[in-house]
Backbone as JSON, one array per atom type, in Angstrom:
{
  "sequence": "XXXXXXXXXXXXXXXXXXXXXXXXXXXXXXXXXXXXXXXXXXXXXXXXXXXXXXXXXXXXXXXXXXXXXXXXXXXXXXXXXXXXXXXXXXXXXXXXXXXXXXXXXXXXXXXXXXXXXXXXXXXXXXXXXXXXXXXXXXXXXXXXXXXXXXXXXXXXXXXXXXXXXXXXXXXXXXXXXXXXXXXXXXXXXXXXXXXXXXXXXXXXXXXXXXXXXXXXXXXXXXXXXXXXXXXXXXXXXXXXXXXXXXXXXXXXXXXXXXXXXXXXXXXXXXXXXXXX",
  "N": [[126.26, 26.71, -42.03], [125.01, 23.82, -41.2], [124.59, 22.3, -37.41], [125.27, 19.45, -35.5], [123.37, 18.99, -33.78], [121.22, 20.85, -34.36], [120.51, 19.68, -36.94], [119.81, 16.79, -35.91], [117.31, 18.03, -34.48], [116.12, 18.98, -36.59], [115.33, 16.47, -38.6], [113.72, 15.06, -36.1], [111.51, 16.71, -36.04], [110.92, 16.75, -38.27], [110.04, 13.6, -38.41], [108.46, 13.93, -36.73], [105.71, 15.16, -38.29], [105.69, 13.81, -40.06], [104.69, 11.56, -39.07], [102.11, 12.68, -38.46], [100.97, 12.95, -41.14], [100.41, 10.48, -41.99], [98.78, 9.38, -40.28], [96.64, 10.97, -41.51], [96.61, 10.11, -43.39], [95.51, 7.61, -43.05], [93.08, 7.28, -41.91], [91.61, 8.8, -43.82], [91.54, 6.68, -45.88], [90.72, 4.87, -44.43], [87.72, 5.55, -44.3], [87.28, 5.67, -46.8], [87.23, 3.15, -47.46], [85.23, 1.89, -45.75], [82.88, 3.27, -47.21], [83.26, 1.78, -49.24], [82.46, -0.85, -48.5], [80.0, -0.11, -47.24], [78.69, 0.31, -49.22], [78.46, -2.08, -50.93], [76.76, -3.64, -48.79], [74.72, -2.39, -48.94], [73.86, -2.88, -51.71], [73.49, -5.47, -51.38], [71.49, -5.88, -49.41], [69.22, -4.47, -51.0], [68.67, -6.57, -52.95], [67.81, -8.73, -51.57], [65.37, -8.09, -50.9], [65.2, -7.23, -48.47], [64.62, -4.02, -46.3], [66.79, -0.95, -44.92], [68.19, 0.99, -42.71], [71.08, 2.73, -42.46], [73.48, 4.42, -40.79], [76.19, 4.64, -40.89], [79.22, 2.09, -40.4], [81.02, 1.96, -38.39], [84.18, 3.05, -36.9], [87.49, 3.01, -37.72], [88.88, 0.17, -37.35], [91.64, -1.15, -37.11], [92.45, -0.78, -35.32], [92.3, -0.99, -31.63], [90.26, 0.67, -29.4], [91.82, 2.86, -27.18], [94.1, 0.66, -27.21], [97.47, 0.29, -26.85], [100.99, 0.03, -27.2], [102.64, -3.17, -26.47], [104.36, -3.81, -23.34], [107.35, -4.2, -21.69], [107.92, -6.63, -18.53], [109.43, -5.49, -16.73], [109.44, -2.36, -17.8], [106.49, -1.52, -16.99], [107.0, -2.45, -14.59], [107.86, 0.04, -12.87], [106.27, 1.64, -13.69], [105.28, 4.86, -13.04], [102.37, 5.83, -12.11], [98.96, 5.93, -10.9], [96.14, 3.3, -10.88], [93.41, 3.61, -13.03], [90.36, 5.26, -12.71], [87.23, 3.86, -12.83], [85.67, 3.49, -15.89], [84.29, 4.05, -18.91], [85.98, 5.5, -22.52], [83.89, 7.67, -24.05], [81.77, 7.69, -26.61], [80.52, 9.68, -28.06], [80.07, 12.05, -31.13], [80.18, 14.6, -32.75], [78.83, 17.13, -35.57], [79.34, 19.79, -36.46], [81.4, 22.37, -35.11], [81.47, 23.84, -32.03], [78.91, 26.2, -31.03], [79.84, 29.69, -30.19], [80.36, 29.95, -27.18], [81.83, 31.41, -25.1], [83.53, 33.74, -23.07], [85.67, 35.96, -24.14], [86.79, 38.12, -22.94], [87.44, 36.69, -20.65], [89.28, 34.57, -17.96], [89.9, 31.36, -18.12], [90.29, 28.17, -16.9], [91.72, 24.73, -17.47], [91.44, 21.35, -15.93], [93.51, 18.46, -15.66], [92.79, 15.54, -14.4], [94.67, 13.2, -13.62], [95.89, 9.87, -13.99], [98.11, 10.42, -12.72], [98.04, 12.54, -11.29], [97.29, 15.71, -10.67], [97.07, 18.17, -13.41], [97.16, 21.12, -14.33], [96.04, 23.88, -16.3], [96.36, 27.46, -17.26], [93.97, 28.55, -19.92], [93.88, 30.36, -23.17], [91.87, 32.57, -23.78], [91.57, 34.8, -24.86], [93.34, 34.98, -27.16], [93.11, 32.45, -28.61], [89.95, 31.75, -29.0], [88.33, 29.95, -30.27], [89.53, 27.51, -30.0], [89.62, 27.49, -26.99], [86.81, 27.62, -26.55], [86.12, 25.38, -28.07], [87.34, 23.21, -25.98], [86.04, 23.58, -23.85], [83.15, 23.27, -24.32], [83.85, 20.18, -24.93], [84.91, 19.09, -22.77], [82.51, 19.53, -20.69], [81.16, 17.99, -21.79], [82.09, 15.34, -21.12], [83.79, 14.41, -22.75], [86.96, 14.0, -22.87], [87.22, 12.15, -20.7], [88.18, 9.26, -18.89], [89.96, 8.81, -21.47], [93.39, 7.58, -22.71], [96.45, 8.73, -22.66], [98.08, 8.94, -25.6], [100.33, 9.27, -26.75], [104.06, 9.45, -26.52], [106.8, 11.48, -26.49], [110.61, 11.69, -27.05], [112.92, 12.71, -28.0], [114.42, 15.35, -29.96], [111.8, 16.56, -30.5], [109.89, 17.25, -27.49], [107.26, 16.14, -26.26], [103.48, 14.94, -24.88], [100.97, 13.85, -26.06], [97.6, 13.67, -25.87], [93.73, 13.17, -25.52], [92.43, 11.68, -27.81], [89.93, 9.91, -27.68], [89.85, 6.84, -28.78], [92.75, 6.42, -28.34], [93.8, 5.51, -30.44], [95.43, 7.63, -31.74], [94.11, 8.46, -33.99], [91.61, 9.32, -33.81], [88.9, 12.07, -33.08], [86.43, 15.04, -32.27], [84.66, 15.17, -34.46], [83.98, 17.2, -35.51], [86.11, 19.89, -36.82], [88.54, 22.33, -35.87], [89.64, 26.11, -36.56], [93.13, 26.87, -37.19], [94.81, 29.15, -34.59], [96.26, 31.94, -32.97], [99.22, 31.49, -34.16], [101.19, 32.98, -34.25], [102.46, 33.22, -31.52], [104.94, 32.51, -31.1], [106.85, 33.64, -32.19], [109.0, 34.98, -35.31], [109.59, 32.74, -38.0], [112.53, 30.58, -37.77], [116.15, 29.68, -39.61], [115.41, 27.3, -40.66], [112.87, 27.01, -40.55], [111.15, 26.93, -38.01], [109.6, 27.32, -34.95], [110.38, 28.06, -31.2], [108.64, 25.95, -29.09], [107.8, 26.97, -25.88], [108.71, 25.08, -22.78], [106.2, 23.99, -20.76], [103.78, 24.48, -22.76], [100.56, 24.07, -23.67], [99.16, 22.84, -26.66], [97.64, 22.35, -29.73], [97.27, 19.13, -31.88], [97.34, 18.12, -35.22], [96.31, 17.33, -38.44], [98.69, 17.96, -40.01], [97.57, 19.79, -42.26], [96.33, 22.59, -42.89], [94.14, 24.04, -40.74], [93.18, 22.02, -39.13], [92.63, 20.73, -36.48], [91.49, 18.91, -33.75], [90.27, 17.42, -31.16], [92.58, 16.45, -30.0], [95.45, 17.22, -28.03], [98.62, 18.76, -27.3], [101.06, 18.26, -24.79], [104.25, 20.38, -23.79], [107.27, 19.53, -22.67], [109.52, 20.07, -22.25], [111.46, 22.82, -23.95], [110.64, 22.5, -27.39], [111.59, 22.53, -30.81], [109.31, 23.66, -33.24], [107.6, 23.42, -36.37], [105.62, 26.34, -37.03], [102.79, 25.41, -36.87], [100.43, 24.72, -35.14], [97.88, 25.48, -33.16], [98.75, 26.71, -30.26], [97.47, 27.21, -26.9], [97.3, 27.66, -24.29], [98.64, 27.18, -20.92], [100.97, 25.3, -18.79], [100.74, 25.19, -15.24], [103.04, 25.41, -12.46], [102.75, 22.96, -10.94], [101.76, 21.22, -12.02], [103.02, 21.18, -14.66], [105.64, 19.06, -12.7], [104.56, 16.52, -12.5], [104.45, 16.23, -15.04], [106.97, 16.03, -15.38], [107.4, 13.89, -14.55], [106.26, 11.69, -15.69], [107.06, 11.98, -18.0], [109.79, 10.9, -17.63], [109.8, 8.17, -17.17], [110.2, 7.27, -19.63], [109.36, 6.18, -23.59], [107.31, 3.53, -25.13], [108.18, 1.51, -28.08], [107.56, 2.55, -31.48], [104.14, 2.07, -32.79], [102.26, 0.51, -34.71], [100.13, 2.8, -35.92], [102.55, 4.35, -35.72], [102.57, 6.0, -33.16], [104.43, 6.39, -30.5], [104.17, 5.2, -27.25], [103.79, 6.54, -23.97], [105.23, 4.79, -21.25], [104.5, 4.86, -18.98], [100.89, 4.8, -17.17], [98.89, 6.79, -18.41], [95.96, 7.43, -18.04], [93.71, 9.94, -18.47], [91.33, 10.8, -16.13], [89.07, 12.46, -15.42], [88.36, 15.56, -17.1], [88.07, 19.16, -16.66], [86.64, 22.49, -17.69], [86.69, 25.63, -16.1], [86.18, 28.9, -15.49], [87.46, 31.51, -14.33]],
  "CA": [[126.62, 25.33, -41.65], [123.88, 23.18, -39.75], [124.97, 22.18, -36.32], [124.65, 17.96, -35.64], [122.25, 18.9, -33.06], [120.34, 21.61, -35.47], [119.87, 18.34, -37.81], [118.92, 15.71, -34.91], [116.14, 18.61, -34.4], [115.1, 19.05, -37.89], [115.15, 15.31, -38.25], [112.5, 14.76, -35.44], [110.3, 17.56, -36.09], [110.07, 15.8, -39.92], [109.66, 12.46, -38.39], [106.52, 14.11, -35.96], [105.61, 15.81, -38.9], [104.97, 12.5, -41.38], [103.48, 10.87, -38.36], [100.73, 13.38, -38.08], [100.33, 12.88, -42.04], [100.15, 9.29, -42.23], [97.73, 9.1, -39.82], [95.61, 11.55, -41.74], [95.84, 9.33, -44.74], [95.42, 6.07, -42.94], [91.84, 8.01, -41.73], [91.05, 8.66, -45.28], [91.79, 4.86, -46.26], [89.5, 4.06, -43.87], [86.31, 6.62, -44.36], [87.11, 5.15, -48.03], [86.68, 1.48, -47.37], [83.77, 2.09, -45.09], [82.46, 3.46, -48.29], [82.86, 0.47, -50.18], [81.18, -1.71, -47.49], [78.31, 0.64, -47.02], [78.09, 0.04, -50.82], [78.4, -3.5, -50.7], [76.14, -4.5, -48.31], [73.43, -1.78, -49.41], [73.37, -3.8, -52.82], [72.78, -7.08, -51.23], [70.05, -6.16, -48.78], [68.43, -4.36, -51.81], [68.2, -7.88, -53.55], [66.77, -9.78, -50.96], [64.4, -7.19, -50.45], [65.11, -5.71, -47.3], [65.0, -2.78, -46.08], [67.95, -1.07, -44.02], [68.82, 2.35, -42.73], [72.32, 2.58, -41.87], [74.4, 5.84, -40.62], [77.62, 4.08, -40.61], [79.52, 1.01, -40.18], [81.96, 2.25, -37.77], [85.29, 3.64, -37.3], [88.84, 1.86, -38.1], [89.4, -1.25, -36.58], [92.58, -1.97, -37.09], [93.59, -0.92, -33.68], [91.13, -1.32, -30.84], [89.88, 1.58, -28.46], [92.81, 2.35, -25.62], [95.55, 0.2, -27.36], [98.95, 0.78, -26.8], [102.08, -0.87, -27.84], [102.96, -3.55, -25.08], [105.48, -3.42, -22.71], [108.03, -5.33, -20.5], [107.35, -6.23, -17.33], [110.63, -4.62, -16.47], [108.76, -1.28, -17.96], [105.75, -1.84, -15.98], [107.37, -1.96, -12.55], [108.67, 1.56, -13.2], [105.45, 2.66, -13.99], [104.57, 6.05, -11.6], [101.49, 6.46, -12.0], [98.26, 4.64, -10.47], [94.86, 2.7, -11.58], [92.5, 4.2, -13.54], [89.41, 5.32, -12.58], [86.47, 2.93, -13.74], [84.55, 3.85, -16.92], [85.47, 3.92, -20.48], [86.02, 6.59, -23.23], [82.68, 7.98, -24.67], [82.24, 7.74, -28.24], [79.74, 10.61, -29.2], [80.3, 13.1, -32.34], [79.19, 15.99, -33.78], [79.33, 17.51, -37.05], [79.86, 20.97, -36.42], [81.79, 23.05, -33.83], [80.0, 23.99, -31.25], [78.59, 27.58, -31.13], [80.4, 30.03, -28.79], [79.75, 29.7, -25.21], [82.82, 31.58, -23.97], [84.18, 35.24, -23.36], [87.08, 36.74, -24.74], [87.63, 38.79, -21.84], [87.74, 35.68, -19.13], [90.1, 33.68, -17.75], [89.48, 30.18, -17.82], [91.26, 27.12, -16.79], [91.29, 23.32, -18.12], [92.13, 20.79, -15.18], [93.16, 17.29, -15.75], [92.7, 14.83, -13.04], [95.03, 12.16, -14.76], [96.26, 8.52, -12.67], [99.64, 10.26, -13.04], [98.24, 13.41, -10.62], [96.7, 17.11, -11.62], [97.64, 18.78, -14.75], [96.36, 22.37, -14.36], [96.67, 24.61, -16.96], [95.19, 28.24, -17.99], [93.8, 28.72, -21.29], [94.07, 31.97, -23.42], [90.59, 32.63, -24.53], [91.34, 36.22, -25.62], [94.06, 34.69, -28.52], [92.74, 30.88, -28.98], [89.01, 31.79, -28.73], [87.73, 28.91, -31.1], [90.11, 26.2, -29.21], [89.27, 27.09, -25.6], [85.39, 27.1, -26.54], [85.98, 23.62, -27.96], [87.58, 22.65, -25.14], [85.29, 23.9, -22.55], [82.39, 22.14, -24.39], [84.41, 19.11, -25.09], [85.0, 19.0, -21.35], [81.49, 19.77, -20.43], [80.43, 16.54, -22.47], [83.04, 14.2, -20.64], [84.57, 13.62, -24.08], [87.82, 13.19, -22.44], [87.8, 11.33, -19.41], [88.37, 7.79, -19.1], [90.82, 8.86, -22.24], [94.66, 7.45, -22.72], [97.38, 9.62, -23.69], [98.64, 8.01, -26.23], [102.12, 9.61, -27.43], [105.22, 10.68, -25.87], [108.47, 11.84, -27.97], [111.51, 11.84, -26.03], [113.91, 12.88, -28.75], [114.3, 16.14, -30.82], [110.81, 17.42, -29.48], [109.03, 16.67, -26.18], [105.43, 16.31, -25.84], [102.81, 14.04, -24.27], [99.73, 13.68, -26.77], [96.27, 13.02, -25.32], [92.62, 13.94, -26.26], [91.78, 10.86, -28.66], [89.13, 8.62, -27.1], [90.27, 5.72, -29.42], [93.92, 5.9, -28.13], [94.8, 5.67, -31.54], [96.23, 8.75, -32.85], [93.12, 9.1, -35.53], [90.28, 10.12, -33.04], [88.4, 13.36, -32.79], [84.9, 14.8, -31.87], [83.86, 14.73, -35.65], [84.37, 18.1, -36.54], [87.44, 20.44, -37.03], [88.34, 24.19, -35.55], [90.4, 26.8, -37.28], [93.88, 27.66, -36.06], [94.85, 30.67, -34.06], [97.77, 31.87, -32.2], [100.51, 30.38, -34.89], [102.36, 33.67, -34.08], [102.7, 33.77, -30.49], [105.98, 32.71, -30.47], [107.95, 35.17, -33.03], [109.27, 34.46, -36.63], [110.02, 31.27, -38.19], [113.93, 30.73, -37.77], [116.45, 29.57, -40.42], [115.02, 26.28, -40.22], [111.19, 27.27, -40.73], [110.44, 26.31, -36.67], [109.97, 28.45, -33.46], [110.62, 27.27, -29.83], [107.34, 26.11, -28.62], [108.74, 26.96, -24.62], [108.45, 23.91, -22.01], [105.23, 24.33, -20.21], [103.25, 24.99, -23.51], [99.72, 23.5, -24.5], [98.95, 23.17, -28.02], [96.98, 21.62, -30.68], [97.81, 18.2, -33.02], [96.87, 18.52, -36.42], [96.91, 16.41, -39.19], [99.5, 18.62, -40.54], [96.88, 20.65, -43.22], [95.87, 23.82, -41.93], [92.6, 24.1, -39.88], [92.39, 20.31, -38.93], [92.83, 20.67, -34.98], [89.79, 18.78, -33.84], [90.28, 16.99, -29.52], [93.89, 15.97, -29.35], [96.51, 17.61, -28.15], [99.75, 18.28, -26.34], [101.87, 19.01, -23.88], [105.47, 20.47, -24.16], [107.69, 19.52, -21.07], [110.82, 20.71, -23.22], [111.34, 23.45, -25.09], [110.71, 22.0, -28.82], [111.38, 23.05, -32.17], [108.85, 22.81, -34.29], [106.72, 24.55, -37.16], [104.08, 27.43, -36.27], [101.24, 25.2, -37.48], [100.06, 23.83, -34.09], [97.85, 26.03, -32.18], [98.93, 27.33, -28.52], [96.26, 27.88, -26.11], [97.4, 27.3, -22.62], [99.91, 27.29, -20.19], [100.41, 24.77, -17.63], [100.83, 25.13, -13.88], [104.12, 24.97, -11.74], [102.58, 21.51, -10.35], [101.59, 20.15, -13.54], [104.69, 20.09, -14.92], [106.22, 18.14, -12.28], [103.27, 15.57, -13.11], [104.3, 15.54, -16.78], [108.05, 15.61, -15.63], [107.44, 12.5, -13.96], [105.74, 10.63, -17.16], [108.54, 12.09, -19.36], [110.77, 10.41, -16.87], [109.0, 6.98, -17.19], [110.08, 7.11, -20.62], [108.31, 5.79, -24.17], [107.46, 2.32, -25.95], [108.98, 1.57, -29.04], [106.37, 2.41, -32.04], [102.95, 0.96, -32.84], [101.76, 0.16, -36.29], [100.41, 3.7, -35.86], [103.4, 5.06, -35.33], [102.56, 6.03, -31.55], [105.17, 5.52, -28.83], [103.0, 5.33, -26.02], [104.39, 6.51, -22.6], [105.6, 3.43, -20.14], [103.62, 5.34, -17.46], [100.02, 4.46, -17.79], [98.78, 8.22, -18.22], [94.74, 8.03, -18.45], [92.63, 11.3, -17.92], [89.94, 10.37, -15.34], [87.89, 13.35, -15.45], [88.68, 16.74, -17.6], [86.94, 19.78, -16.5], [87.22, 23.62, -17.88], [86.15, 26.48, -15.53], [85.78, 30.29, -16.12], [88.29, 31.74, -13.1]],
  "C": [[125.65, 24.83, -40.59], [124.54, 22.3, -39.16], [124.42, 20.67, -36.42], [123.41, 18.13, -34.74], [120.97, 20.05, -33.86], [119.54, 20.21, -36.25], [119.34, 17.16, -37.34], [117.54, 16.89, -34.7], [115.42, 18.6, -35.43], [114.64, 17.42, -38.39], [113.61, 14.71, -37.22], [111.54, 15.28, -35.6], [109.97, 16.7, -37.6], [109.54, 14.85, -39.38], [108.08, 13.12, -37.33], [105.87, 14.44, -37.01], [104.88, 15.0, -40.2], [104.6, 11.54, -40.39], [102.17, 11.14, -38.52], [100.02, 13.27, -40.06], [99.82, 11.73, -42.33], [99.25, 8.91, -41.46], [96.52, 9.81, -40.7], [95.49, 11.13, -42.99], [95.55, 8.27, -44.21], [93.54, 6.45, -42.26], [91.4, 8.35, -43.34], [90.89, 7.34, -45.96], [90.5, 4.07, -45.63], [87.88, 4.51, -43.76], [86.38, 5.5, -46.29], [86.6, 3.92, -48.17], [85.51, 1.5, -46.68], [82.99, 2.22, -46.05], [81.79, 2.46, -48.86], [81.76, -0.42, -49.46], [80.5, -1.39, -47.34], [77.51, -0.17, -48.01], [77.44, -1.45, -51.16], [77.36, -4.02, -49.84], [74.67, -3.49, -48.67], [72.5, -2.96, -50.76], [72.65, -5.66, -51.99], [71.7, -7.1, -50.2], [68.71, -5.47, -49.68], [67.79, -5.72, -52.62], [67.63, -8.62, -52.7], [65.55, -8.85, -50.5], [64.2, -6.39, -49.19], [65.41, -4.58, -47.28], [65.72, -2.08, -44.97], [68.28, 0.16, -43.87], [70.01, 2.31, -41.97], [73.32, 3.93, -41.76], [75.72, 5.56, -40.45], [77.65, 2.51, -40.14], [80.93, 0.9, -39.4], [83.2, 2.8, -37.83], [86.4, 2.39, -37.68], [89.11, 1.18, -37.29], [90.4, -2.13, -36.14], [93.44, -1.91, -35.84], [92.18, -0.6, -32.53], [91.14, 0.03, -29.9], [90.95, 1.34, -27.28], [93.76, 1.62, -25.93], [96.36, 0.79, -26.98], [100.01, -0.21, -26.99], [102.55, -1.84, -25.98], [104.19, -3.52, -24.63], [106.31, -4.76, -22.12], [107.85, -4.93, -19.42], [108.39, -5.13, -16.62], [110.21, -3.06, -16.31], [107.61, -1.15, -16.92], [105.79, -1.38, -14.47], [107.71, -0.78, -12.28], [107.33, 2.2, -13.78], [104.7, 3.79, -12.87], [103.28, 6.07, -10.89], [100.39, 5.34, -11.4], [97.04, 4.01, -11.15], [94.06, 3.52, -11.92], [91.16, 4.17, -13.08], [88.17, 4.45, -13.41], [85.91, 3.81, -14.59], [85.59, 3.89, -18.01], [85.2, 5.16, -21.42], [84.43, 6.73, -24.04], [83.06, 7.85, -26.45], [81.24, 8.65, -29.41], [80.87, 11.94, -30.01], [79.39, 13.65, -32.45], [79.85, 16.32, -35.21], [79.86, 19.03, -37.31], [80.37, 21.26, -35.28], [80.99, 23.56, -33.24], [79.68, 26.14, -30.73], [79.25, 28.51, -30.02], [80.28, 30.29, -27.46], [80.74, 30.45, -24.66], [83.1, 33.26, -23.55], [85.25, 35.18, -23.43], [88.0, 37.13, -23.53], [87.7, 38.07, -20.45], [88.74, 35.14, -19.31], [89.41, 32.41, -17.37], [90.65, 29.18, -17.53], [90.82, 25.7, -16.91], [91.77, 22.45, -16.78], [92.24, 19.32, -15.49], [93.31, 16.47, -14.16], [92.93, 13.32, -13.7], [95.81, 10.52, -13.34], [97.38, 9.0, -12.69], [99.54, 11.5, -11.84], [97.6, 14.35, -11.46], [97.11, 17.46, -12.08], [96.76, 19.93, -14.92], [96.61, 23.27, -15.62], [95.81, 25.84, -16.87], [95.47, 28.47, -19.57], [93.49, 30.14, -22.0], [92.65, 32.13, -24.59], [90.65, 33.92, -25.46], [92.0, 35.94, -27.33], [93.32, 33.55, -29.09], [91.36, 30.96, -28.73], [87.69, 30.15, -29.21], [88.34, 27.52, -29.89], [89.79, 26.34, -28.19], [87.72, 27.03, -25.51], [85.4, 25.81, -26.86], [86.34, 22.81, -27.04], [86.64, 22.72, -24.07], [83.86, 22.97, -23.13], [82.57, 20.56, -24.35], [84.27, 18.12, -23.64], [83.44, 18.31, -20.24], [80.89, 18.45, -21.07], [81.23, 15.23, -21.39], [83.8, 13.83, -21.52], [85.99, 13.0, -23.51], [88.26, 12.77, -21.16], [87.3, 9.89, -19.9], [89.62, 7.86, -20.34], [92.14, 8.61, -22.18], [95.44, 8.71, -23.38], [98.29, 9.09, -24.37], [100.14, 7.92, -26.79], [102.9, 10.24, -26.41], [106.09, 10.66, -26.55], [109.35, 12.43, -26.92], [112.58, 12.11, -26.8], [113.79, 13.92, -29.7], [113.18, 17.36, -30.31], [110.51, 16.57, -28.24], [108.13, 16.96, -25.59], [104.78, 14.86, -25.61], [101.94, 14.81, -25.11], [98.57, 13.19, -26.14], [95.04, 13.96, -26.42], [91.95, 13.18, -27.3], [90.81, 9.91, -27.86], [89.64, 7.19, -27.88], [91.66, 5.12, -29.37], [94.79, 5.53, -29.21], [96.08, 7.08, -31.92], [95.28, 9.17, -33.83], [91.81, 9.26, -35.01], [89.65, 11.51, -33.15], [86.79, 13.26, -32.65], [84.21, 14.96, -33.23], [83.86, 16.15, -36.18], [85.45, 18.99, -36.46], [87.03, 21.88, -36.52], [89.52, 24.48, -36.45], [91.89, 27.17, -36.72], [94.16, 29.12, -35.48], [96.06, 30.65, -33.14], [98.86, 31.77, -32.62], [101.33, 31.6, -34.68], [103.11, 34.04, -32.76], [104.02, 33.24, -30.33], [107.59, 33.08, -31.71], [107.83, 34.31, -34.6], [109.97, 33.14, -36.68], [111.95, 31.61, -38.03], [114.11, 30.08, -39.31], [116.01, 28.23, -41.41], [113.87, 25.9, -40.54], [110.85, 26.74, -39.46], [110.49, 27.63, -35.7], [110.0, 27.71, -32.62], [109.08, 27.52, -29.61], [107.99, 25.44, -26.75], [107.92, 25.66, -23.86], [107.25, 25.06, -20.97], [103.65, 24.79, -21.17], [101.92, 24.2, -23.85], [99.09, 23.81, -25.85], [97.88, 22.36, -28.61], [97.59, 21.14, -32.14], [96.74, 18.92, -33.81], [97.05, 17.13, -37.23], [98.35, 16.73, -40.43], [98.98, 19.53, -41.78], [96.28, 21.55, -41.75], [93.98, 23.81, -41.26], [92.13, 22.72, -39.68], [92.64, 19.91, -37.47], [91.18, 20.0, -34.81], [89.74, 18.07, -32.26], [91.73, 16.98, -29.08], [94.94, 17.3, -29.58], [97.43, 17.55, -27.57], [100.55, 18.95, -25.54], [103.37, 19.1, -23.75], [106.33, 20.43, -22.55], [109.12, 19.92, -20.88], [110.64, 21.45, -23.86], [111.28, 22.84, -26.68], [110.68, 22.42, -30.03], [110.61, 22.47, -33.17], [107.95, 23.98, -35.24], [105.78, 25.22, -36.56], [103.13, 27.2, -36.49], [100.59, 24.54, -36.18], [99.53, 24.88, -33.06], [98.16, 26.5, -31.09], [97.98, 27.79, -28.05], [96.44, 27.78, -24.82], [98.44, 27.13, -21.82], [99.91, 26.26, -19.25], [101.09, 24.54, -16.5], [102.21, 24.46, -13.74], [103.87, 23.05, -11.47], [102.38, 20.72, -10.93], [102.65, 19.66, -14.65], [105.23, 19.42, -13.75], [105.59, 16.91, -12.53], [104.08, 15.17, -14.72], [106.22, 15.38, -16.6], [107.95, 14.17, -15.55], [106.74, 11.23, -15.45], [106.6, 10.93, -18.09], [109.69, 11.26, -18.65], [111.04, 8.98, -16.76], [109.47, 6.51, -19.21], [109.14, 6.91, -21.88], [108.54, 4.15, -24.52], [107.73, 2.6, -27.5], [107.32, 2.07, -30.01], [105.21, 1.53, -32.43], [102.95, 1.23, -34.09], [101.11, 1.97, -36.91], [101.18, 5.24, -35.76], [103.17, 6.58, -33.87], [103.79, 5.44, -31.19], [104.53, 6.33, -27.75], [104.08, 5.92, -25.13], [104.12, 5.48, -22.17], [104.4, 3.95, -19.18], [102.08, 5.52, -18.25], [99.61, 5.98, -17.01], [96.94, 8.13, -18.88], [94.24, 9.4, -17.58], [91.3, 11.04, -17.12], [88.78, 11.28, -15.71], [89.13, 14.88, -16.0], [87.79, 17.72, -17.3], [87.5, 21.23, -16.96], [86.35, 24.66, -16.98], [86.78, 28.15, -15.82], [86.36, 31.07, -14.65], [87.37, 32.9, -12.65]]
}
């Protein structure tokens, strides 16, 4: 017999669950139409005779760099956290992961330095070797500072999403890592989920296996959810109180993306990973 609160859990983990897919078709929709328009305008500068080298015609447009769903002022005044550091989200890619730079046998740690306060974590290089090298280069580029965090889920699970420069939800640095870790926290229950414990950093997906690629998240609640979401990190006594305080701030209702932003304006100023 499943419990009403068993089924409000399984319930949310589906609804995170066909978020993370619908974004990863509404990213296909749009690599597709790009397509067409490549196509399209190739043909017509072939007829007038020019000539045109073109490596793209950008990413998806339909939601602007840093959106977020707006608020009331009501929300607003209740927001914790303070002004963002000047500069804006970078927008380089690569095509491959980036070669390994890290050791196995170190301890490293990721720090954010977010308008909401520090968010320390350490990262487990010996299990998550692939994810804390992407992070530590990631880092090492600036990829995510100046970056929004764009999701919070205050119902069923509870995590704060960051790591997209585009603030959408359909960002990354252009190429994909493999997962690792999906067993560190025991067998699936009756349910198919494990507790991913409060204090946990992980890695979004688009819900297909090996598609972790900048964004990810932070658990400030224990949450039930499937074992497909990397774990690589732990984070600091002081950093959760930081992320209590933005879970506390509540979310906005959804965006067309199906984002609900956090109320509390939560950018990442500067991300840095060091080797303890």
């Amino acid at each position: 017999m499943v419990s009403k609160d068993q089924r409000r859990r399984q319930l949310a983990r589906q609804k995170f669950e066909r978020q993370q897919q619908r974004r990863a078709q509404q990213r296909s929709r749009s690599r597709r139409r790009n397509l067409v328009i490549a196509s399209v305008v190739a043909v017509v500068l072939a007829a007038s005779g020019a000539v045109w080298a073109s490596t793209g015609l950008g990413g998806d447009k339909s939601t602007s760099a840093g959106s977020s769903p707006s608020a009331s002022t009501a929300s607003r005044a209740k927001d914790p956290c303070g002004k963002a550091a000047a500069g804006s989200p970078g927008k380089k890619q690569w095509k491959t992961e980036p070669s390994m730079a890290i050791s196995t046998g170190s301890a490293y740690t990721m720090d954010l330095s977010t308008t909401c306060g520090d968010i320390s974590m350490k990262l487990d290089a010996a299990k998550a070797p692939h994810t804390v090298n992407s992070f530590a280069f990631l880092a090492g580029q600036h990829f995510f500072d100046h970056t929004k965090c764009h999701r919070l889920t205050t119902s069923g699970i509870f995590v704060l999403q960051c790591g997209d420069p585009t603030g959408t939800g359909q960002g990354g640095p252009g190429y994909t890592i493999p997962d690792e870790n999906l067993s560190a926290f025991g067998k699936k229950g009756s349910d198919g989920t494990v507790t991913y414990p409060a204090g946990t950093v992980a890695m979004a997906n688009t819900g297909q296996p090996h598609t972790g690629g900048s964004q990810f998240f932070l658990v400030y609640k224990a949450s039930p959810l499937a074992p497909s979401y990397t774990p690589f990190g732990t984070i600091s006594p002081a950093g959760m109180k930081v992320l209590q305080k933005i879970a506390a701030a509540g979310s906005a209702p959804a965006d067309a993306n199906g984002n609900t932003a956090p109320n509390a304006t939560v950018v990442i100023d500067k991300a840095t990973v060091s080797k303890d």
